[in-house]
N, CA, C and O atoms as CSV, one atom per row, in Angstrom:
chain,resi,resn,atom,element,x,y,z
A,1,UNK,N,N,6.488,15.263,56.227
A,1,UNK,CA,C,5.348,15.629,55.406
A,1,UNK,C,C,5.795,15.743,53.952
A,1,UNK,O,O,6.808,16.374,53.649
A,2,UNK,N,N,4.926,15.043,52.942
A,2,UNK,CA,C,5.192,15.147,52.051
A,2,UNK,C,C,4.951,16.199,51.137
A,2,UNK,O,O,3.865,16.704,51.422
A,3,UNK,N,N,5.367,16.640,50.370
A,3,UNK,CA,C,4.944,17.594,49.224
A,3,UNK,C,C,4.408,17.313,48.185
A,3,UNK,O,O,5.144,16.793,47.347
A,4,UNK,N,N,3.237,17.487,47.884
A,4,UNK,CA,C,2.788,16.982,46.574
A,4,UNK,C,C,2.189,18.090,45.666
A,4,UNK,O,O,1.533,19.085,45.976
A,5,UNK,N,N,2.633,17.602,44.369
A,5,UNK,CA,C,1.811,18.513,43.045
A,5,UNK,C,C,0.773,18.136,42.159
A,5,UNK,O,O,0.939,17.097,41.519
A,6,UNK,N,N,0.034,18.598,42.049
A,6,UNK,CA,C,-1.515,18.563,41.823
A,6,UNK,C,C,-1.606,17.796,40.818
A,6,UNK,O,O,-1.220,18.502,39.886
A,7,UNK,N,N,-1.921,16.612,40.340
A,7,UNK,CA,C,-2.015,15.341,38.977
A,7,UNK,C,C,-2.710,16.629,38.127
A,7,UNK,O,O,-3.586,17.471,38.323
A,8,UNK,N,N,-1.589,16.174,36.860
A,8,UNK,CA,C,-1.822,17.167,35.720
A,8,UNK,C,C,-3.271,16.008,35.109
A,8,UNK,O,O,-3.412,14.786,35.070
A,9,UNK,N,N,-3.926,16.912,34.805
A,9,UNK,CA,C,-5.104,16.219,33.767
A,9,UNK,C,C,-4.398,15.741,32.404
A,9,UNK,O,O,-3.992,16.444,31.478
A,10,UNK,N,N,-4.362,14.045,32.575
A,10,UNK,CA,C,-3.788,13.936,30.447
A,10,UNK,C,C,-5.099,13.205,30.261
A,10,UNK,O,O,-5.287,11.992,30.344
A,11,UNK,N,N,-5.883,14.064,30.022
A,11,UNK,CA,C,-6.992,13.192,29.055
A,11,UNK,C,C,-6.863,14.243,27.542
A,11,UNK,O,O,-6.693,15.445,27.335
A,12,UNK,N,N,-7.059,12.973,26.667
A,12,UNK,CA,C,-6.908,13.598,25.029
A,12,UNK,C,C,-8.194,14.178,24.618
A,12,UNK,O,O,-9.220,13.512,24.477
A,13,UNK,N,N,-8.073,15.829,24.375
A,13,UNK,CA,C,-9.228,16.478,23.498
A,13,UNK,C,C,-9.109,15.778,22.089
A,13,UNK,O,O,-8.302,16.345,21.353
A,14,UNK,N,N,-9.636,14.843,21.633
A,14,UNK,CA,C,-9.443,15.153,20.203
A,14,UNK,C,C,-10.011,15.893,19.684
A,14,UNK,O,O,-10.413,16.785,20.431
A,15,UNK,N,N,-10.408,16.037,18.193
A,15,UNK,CA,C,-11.000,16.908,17.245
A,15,UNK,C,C,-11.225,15.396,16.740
A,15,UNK,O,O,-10.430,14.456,16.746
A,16,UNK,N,N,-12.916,15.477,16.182
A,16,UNK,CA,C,-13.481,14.992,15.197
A,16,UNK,C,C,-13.482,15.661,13.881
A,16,UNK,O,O,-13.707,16.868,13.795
A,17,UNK,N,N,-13.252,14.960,12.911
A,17,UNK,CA,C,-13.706,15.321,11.390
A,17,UNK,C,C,-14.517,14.578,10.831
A,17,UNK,O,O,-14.044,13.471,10.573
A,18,UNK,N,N,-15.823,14.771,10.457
A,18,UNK,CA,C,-16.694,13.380,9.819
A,18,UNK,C,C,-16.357,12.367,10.351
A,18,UNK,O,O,-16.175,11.473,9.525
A,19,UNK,N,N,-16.122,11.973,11.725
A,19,UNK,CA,C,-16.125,10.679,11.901
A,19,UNK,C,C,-14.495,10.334,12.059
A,19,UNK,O,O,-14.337,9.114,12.096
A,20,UNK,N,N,-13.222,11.091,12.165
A,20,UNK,CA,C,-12.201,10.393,11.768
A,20,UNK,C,C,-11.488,11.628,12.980
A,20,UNK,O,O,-11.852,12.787,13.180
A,21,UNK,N,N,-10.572,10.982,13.514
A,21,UNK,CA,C,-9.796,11.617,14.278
A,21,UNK,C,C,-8.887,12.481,14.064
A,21,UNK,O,O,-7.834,12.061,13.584
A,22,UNK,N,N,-9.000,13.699,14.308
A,22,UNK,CA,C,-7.621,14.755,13.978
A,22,UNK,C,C,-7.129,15.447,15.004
A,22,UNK,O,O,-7.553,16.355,15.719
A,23,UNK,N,N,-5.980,14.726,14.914
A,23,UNK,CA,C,-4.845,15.334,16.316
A,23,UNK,C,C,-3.504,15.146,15.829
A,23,UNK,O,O,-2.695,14.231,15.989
A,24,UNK,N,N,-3.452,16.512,15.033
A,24,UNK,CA,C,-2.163,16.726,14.323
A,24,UNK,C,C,-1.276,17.648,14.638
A,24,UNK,O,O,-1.791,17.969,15.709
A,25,UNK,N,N,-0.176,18.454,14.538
A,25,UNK,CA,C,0.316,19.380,14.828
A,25,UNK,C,C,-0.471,20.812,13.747
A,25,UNK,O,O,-0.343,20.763,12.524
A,26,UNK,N,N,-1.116,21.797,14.321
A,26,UNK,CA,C,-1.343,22.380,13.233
A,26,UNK,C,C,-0.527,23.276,12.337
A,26,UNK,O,O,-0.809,24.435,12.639
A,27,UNK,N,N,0.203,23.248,11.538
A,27,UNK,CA,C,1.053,24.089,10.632
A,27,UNK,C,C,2.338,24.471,11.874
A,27,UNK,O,O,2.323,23.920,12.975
A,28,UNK,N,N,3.332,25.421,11.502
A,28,UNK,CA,C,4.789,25.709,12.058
A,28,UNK,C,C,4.608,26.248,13.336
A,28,UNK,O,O,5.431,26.243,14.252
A,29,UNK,N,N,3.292,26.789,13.338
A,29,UNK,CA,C,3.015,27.465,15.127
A,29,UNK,C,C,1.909,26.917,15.644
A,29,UNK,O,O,0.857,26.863,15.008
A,30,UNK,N,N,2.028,26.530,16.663
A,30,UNK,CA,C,0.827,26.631,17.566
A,30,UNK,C,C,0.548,26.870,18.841
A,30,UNK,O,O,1.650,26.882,19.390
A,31,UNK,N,N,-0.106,27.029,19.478
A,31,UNK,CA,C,-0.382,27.036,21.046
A,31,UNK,C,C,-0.899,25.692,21.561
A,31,UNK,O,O,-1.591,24.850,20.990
A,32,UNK,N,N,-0.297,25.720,22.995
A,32,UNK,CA,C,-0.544,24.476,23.649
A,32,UNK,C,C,-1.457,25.000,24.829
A,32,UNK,O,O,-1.028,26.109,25.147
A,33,UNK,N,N,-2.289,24.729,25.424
A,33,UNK,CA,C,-2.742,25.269,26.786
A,33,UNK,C,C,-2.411,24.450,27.663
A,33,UNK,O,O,-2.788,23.289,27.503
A,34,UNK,N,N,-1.333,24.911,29.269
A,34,UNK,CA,C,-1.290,24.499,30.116
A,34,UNK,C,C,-1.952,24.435,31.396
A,34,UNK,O,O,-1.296,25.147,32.156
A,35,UNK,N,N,-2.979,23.904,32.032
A,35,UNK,CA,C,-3.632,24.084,32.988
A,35,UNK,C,C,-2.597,24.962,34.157
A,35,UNK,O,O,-3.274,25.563,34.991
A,36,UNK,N,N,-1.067,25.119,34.332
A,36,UNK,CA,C,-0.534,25.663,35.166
A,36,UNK,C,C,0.537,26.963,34.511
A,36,UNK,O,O,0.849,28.012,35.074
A,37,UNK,N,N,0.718,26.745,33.907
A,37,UNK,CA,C,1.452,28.032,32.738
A,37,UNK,C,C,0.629,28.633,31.511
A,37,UNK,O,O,1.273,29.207,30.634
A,38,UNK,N,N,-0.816,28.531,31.392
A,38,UNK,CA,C,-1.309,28.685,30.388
A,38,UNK,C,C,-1.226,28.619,28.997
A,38,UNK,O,O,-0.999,27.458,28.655
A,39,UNK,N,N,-1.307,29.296,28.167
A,39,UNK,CA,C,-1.140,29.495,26.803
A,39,UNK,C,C,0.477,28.966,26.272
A,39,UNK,O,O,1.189,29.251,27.235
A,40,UNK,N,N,0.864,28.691,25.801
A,40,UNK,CA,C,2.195,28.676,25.777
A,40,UNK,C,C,2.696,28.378,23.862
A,40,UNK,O,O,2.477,27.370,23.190
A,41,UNK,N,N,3.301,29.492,23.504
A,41,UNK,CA,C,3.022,29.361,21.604
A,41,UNK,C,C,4.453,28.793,21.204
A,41,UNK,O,O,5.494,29.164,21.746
A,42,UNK,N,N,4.385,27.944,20.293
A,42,UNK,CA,C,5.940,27.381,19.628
A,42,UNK,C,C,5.876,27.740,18.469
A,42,UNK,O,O,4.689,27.821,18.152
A,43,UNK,N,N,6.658,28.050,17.506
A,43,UNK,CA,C,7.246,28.542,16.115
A,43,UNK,C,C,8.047,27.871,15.881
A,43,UNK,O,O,9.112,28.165,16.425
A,44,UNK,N,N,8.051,26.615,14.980
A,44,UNK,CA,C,8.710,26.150,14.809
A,44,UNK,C,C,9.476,26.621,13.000
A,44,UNK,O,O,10.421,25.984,12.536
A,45,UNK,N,N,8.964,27.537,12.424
A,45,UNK,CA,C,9.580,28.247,11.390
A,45,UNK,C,C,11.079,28.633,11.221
A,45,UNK,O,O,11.598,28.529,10.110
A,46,UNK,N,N,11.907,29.151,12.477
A,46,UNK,CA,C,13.600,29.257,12.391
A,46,UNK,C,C,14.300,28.057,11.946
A,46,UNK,O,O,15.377,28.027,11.352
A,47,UNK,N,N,13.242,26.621,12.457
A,47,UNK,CA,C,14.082,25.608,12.176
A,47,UNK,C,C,13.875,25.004,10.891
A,47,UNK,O,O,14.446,24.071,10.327
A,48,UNK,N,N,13.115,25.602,10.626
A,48,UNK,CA,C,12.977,25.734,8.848
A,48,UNK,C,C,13.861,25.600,7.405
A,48,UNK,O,O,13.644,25.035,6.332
A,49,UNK,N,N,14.976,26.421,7.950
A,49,UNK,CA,C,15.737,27.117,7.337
A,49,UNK,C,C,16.250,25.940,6.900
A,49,UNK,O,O,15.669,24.879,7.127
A,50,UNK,N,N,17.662,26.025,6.072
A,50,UNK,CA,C,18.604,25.592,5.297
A,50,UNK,C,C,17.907,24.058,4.748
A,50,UNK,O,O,18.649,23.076,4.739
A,51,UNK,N,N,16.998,23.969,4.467
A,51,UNK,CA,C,16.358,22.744,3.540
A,51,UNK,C,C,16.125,21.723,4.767
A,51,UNK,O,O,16.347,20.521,4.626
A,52,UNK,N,N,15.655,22.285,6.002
A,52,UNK,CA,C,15.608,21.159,6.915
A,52,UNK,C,C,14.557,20.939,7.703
A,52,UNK,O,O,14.514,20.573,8.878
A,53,UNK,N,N,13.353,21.307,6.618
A,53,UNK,CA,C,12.014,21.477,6.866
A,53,UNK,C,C,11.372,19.476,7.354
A,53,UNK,O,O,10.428,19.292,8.121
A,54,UNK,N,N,11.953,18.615,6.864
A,54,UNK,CA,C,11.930,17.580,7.418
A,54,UNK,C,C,12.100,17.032,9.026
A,54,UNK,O,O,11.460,16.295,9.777
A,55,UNK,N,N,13.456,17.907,9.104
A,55,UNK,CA,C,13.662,17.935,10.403
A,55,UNK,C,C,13.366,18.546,11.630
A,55,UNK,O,O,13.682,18.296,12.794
A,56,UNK,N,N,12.523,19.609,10.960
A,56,UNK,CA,C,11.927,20.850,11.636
A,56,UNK,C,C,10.677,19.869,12.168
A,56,UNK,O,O,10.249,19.701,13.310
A,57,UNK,N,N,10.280,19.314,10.947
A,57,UNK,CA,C,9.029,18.636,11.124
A,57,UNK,C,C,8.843,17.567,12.277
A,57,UNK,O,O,7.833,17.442,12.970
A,58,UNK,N,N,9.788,16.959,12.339
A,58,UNK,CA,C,10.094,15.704,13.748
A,58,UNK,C,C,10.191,16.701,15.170
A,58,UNK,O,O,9.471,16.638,16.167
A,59,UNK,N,N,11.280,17.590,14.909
A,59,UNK,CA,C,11.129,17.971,16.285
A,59,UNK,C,C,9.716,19.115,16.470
A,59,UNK,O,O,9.603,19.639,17.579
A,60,UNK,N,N,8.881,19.403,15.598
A,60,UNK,CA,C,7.994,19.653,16.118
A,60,UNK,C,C,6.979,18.820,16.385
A,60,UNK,O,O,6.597,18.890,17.553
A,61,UNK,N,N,6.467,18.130,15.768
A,61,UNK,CA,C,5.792,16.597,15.876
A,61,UNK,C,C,6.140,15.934,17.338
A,61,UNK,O,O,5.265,15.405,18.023
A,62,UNK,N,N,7.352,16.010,17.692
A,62,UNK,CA,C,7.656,15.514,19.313
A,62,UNK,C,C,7.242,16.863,20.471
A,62,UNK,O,O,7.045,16.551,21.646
A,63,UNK,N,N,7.172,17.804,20.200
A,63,UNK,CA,C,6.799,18.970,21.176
A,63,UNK,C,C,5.836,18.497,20.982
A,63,UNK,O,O,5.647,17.538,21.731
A,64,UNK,N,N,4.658,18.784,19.957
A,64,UNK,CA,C,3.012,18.437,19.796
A,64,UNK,C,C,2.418,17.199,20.514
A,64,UNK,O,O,1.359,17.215,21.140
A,65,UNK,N,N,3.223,16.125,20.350
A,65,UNK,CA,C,2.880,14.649,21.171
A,65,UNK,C,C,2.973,14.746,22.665
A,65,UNK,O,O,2.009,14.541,23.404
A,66,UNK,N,N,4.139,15.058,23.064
A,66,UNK,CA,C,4.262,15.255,24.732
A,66,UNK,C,C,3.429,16.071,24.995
A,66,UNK,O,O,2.965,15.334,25.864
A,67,UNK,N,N,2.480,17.360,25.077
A,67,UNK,CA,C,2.112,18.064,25.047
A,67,UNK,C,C,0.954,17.623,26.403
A,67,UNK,O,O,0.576,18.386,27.292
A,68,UNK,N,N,0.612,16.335,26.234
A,68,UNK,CA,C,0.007,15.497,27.220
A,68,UNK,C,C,0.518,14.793,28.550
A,68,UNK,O,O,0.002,14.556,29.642
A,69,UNK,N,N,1.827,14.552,27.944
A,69,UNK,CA,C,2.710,14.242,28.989
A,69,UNK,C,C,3.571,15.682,29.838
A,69,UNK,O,O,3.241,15.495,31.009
A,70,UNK,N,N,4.053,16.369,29.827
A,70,UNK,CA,C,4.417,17.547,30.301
A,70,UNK,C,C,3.651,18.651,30.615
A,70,UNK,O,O,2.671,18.933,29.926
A,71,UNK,N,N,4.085,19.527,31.884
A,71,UNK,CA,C,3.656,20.554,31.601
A,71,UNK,C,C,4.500,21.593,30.401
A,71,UNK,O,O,5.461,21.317,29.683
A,72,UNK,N,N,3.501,23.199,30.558
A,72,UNK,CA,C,3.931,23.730,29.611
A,72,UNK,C,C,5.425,23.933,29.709
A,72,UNK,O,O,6.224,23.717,28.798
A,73,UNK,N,N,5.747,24.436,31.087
A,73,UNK,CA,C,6.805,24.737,30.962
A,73,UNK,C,C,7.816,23.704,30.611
A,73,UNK,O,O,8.390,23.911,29.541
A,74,UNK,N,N,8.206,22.504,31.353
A,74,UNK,CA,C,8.715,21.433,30.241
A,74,UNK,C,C,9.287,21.292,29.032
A,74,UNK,O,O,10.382,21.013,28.544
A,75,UNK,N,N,7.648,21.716,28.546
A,75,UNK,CA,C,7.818,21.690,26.947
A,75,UNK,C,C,8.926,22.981,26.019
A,75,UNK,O,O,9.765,22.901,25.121
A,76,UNK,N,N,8.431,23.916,26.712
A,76,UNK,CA,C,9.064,25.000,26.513
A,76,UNK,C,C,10.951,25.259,27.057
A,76,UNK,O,O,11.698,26.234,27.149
A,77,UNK,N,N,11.023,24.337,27.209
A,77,UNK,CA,C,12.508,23.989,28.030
A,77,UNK,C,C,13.093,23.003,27.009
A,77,UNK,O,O,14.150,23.172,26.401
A,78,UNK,N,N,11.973,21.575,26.861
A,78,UNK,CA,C,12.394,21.262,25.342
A,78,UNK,C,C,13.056,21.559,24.206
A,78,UNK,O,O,14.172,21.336,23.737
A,79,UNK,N,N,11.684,22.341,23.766
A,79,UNK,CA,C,12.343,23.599,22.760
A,79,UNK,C,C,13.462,24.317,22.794
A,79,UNK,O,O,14.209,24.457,21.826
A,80,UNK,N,N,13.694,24.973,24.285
A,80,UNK,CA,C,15.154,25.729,24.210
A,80,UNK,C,C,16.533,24.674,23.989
A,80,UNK,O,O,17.592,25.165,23.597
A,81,UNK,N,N,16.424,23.292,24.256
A,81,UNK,CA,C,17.231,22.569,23.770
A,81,UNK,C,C,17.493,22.478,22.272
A,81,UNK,O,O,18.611,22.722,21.818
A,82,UNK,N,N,16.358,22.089,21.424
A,82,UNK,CA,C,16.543,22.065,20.388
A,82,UNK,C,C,16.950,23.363,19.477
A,82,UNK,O,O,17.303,23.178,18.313
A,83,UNK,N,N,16.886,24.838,20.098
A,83,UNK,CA,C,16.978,25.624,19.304
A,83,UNK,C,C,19.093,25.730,19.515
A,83,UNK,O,O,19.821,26.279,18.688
A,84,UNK,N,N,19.535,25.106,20.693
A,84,UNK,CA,C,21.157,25.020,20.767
A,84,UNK,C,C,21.577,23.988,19.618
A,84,UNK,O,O,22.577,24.027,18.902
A,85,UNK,N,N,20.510,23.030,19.642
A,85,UNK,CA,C,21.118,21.791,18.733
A,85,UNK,C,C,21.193,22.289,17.316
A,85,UNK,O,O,21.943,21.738,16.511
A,86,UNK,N,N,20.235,23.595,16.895
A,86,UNK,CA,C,19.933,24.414,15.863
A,86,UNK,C,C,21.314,24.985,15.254
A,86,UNK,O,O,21.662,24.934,14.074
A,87,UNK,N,N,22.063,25.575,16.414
A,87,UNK,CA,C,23.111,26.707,16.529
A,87,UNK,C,C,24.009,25.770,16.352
A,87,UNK,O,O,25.139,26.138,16.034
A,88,UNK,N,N,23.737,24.349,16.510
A,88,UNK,CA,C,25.092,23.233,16.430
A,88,UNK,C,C,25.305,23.269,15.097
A,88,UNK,O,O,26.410,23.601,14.670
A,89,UNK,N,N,23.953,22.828,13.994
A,89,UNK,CA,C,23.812,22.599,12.927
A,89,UNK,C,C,24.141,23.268,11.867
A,89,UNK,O,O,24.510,22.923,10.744
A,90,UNK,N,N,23.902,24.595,12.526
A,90,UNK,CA,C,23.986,25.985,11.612
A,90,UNK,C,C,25.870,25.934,11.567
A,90,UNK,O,O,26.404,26.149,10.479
A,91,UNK,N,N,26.575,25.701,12.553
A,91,UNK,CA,C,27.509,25.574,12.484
A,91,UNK,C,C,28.087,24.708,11.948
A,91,UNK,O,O,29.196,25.193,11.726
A,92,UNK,N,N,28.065,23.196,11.388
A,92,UNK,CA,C,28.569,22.478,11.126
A,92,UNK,C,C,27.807,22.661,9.008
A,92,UNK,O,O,28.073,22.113,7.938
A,93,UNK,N,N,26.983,23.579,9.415
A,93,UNK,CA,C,26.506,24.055,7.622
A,93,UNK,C,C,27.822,24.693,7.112
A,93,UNK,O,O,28.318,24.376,6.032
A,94,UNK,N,N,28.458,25.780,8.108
A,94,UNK,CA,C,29.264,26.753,7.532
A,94,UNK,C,C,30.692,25.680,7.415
A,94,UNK,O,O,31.734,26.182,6.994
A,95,UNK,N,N,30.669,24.343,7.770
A,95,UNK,CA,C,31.879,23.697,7.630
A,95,UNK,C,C,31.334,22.851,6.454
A,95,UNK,O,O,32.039,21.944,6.011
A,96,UNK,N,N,30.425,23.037,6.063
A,96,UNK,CA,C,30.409,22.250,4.505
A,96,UNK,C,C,29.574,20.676,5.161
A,96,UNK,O,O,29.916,19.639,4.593
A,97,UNK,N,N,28.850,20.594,5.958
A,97,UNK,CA,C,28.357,19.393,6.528
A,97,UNK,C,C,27.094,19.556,7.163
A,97,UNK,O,O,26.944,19.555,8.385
A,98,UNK,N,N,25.877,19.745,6.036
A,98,UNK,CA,C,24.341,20.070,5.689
A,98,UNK,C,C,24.010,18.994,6.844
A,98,UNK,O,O,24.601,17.926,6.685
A,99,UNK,N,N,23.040,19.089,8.161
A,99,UNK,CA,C,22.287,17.779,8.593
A,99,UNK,C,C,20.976,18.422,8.184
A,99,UNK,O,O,20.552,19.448,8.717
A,100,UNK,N,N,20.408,17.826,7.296
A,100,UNK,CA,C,18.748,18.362,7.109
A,100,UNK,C,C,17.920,16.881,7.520
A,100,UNK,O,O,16.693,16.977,7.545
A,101,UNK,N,N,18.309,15.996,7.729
A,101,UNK,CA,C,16.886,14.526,7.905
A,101,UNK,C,C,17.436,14.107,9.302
A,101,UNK,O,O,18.615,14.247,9.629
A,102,UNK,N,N,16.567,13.635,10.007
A,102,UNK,CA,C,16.732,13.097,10.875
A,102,UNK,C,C,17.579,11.971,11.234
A,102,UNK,O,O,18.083,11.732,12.331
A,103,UNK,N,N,17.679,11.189,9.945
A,103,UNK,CA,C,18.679,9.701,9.915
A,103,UNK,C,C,20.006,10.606,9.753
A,103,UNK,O,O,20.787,10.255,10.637
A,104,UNK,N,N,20.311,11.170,9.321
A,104,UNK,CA,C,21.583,11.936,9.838
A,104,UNK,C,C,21.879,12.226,11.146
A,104,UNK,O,O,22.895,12.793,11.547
A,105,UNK,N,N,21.079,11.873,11.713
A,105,UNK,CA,C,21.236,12.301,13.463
A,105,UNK,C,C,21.742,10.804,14.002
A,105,UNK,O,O,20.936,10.117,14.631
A,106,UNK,N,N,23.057,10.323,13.751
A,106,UNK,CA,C,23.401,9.340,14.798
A,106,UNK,C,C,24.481,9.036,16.100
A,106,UNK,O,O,25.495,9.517,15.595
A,107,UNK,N,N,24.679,8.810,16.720
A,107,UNK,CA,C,25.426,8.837,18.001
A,107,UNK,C,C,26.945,9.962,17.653
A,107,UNK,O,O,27.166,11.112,18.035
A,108,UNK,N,N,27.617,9.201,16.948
A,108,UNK,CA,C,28.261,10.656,16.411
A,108,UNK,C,C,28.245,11.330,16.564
A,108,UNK,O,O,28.851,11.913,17.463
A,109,UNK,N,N,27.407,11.815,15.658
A,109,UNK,CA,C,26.535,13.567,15.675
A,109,UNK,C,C,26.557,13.902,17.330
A,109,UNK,O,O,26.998,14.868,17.952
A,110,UNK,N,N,25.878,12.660,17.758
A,110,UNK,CA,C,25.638,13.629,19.359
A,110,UNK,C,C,26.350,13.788,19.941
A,110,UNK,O,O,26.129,14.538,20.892
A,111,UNK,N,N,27.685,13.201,19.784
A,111,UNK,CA,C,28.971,13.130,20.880
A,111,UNK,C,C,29.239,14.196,20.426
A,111,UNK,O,O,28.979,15.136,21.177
A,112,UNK,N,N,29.876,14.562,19.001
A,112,UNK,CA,C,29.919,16.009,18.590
A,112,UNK,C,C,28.932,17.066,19.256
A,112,UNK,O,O,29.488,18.119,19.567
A,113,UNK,N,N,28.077,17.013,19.429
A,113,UNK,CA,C,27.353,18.396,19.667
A,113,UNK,C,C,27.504,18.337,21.177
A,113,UNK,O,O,27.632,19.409,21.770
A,114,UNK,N,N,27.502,17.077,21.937
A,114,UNK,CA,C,27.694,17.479,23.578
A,114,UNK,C,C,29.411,18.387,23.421
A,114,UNK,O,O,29.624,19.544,23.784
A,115,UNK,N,N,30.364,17.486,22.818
A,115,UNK,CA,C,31.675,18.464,22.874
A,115,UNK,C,C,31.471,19.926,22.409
A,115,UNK,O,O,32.035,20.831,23.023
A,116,UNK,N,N,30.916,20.106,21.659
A,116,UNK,CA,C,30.649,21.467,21.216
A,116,UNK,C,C,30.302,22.479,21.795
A,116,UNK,O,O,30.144,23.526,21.167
């Protein structure tokens, strides 16, 4: 017997504006509603810090997009990844080696942060 879990609903709420589609991330926090974890709020403001509001901006922009594809919890598991990759960064600040943009993020970088 198989086990099965209940097909998550991905149909897109948008928001209309006069006619024009808005489905944006709204500002540094928001809530997502999960039909199985409910409410679920992200802050993306800590990753803010050290001039890397660019980069803050991508990885929140990718939580906001999946948001359809995942459940909440997922998403929220996401996030706890990125806030280690945070603690990577913050560390490699205090060695004199700023990553604030995303194109700074290349294979490198990641081999470094898995050793880390």
């Amino acid at each position: 017997m198989a086990i099965r879990r209940q097909k998550l609903d991905r149909d897109v709420n948008l928001t209309l504006d006069r006619g024009h589609v808005v489905d944006m991330a709204p500002e540094w926090t928001f809530t997502v509603t999960c039909p199985y974890h409910g409410e679920i709020t992200f802050d993306f403001n800590p990753y803010r810090r050290h001039d890397r509001d660019e980069l803050a901006g991508q990885f929140r922009d990718a939580i906001w997009n999946l948001r359809y594809e995942m459940v909440g919890s997922s998403l929220r598991l996401r996030e706890e990844y990125l806030r280690y990759f945070l603690r990577f960064l913050d560390e490699l600040l205090e060695l004199d080696e700023p990553i604030t943009q995303l194109s700074q993020i290349d294979r490198i970088l990641l081999d470094r942060y898995l050793t880390w």
